[in-house]
C-alpha positions, 0 to 999 in steps of 0.5 A: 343588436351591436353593442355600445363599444363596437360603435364606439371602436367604429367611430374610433377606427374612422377618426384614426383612417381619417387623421391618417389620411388626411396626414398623408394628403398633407404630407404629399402637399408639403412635399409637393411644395416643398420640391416646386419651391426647391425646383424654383429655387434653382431655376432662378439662379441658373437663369441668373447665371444664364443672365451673367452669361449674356453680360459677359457676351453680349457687349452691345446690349447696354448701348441705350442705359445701363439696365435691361430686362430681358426674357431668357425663354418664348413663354415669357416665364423666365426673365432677368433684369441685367445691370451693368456700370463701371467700378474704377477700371472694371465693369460691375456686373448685376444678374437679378433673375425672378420667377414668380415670388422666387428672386436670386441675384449674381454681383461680379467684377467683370475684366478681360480675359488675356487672349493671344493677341493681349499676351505681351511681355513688352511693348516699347514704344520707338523713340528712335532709341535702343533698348540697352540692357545691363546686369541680370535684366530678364525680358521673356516673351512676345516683344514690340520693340523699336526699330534700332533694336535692342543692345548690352550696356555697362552702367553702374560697373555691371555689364549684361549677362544673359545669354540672350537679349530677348528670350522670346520674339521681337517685332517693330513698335510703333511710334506710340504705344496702343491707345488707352481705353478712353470710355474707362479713363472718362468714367473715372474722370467723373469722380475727379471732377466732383460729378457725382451720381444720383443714385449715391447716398454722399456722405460729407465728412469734414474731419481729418482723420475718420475713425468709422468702419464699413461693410456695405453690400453691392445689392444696395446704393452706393456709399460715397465717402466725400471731403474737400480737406484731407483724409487720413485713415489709421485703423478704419475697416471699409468693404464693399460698395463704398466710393472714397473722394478727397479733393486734398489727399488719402493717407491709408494707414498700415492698420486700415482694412480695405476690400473692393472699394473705390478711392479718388483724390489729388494725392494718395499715399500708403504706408509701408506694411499695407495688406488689402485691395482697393482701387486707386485714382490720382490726378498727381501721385500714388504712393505705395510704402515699403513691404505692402502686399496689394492683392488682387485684384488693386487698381492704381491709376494716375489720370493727367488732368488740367491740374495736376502738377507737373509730375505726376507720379506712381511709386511702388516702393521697395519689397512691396508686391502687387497684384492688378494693374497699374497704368498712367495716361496723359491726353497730351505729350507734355516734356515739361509735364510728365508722368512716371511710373516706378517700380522699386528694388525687389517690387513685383507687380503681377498683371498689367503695366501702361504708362505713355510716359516714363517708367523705371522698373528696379524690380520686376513684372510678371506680365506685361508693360507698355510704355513710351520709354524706360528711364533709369536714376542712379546715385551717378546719372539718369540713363534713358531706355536702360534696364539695370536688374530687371525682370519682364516676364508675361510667362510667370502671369497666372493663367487665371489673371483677369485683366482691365481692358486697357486698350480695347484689345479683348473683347473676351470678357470674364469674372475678376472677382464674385462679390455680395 
């Protein structure tokens, strides 16, 4: 006959095996879980990488909308939603993949990769005009230049010194310089002409001077920041997704804080001492003050429309450094309405130049200028296609630079910037 306690440790030694078990068949569940939910985890964001893959190669995809879903696999299983829409000279690229409850989305600035036919220091439309050069003006790799060539000057008491004209190749240019990308210039011409899209929550500000501060992510609507009177911004801070409109003017202070975001009007002006990026479209002027540092990747754009004035104008003040694109576009060729494009002692831009109108460069260009002709204003005279102390060099330009696709000449296109 068993004792009482042998029982007793029995069921004991039973309710131990069984928590033990049934510990061990929970474990081996949360592991299970745990390593299908992680293997999801990172199938989802490699099929968002796949998708942004296809954005970046695939350009006829969004032919019919803005939006496509699409299957990345036969079975059905993987699939991601693909957005792609502009954002000032950039296309804004949206890669959202979801398998099941998982979802991982990817947001990108999208420019163009500088290949081999977009590697060009200059391109000087001919004029029947020669390129005259003076002083310690540098122009340093692949050229179009007018067929009367290009000649040494003496201007201002300082005579060319360089050992060469062009340390690089020269070839004809045409009458006018490439094209410019028309889709990009009538996608920012919407916000010029106060067409705004559904989709943006418009926020009306009637002071002005705006004191508020923003950081608003791309996941979500856009911000559109609208007055019909001047906007002055002093100490403000806006990031992101956020889309400034004045029909008057924009004055950004030096203590204003600006990332990625989107500023139209008639006239912008900012201050000397300046950091920050942004892009930048104008129907009459954009004003950089002195010493401002501009970094990658800034747009600034003068867009000649019917009221503009009858100068249009971007000024890049001395000692300041720029690092994008800037570019002017007039539809029509107007000699009582222009539009100049200057660049100001000790100024450096890092990326592109195009202007089919007038430019003055004082400072220099790491990377590439198209224009119609050089102009040059001096205490004395204004030369026409004179360089004085100028430096043109495309092969000083970052390898890693993303540019705009200015004149559809790339179809190469890669990641400007990651965004959130």
């Amino acid at each position: 006959m068993l004792k009482a306690s042998s029982l007793f440790y029995a069921i004991t030694m039973s309710l131990l095996i069984g928590f033990l078990s049934a510990g061990l068949i929970l474990f081996a569940y949360i592991n299970r879980t745990y390593i299908l939910t992680s293997l999801s985890k990172n199938n989802v964001r490699i099929n968002a990488e796949s998708g942004m893959n296809i954005l970046l190669t695939e350009n006829d995809l969004f032919e019919k909308g803005d939006t496509v879903v699409r299957c990345l696999f036969e079975d059905g299983a993987d699939s991601v939603r693909l957005i792609k829409k502009h954002w000032g000279a950039f296309d804004l690229g949206i890669s959202e993949a979801f398998i099941r409850k998982e979802c991982f989305k990817q947001v990108a600035l999208i420019g163009t990769a500088l290949d081999d036919s977009s590697k060009i220091s200059l391109y000087l439309a001919d004029q029947n005009k020669a390129l005259s050069l003076c002083g310690k003006t540098v122009i340093q790799g692949n050229c179009f230049l007018p067929k009367a060539g290009v000649k040494r000057a003496y201007i201002e008491g300082q005579t060319y010194i360089g050992d060469k004209l062009i340390y690089g190749t020269a070839k004809e240019s045409n009458s006018s310089i490439p094209a410019i990308n028309k889709k990009m210039i009538e996608a920012n011409k919407t916000y010029m002409n106060k067409q705004f899209s559904l989709d943006d929550s418009i926020l009306y500000i009637h002071e002005q001077v705006v004191d508020d501060s923003i950081t608003h992510s791309f996941n979500d609507k856009t911000i559109l920041i609208y007055s019909d009177h001047p906007i002055v911004m002093l100490s403000n801070k806006y990031a992101g997704n956020i889309c400034i409109v004045s029909d008057s003017s924009v004055f950004i202070g030096a203590g204003t804080s600006l990332k990625d975001v989107l500023i139209y009007s008639r006239k912008i002006e900012i201050e000397k001492n300046f950091t920050g990026n942004f892009q930048a479209f104008a129907y009459d002027s954009i004003t950089i003050g002195e010493n401002c540092k501009l970094t990658y990747p800034t747009i600034l754009g003068v867009i000649k429309l019917d009221k503009s004035a009858d100068v249009s104008i971007i000024e890049v003040r001395d000692k300041t450094e720029v690092a994008g694109v800037l570019f002017q576009y007039q539809e029509v060729a107007n000699y009582q309405q222009i539009v100049k494009l200057q660049i100001g002692n000790n100024a450096i831009v890092n990326g592109q130049v195009y202007s089919n109108g007038l430019v003055e460069i004082k400072g220099s260009v790491y990377g590439s200028v198209f224009c119609n002709e050089f102009t040059l204003a001096t205490a004395s005279s204004v030369y026409g296609n004179h360089l004085l102390n100028a430096t043109i060099d495309f092969n000083r330009l970052s390898e890693n630079f993303v540019g705009v696709n200015l004149i559809s000449q790339s179809n190469f296109r890669q990641i400007a910037k990651w965004l959130n």
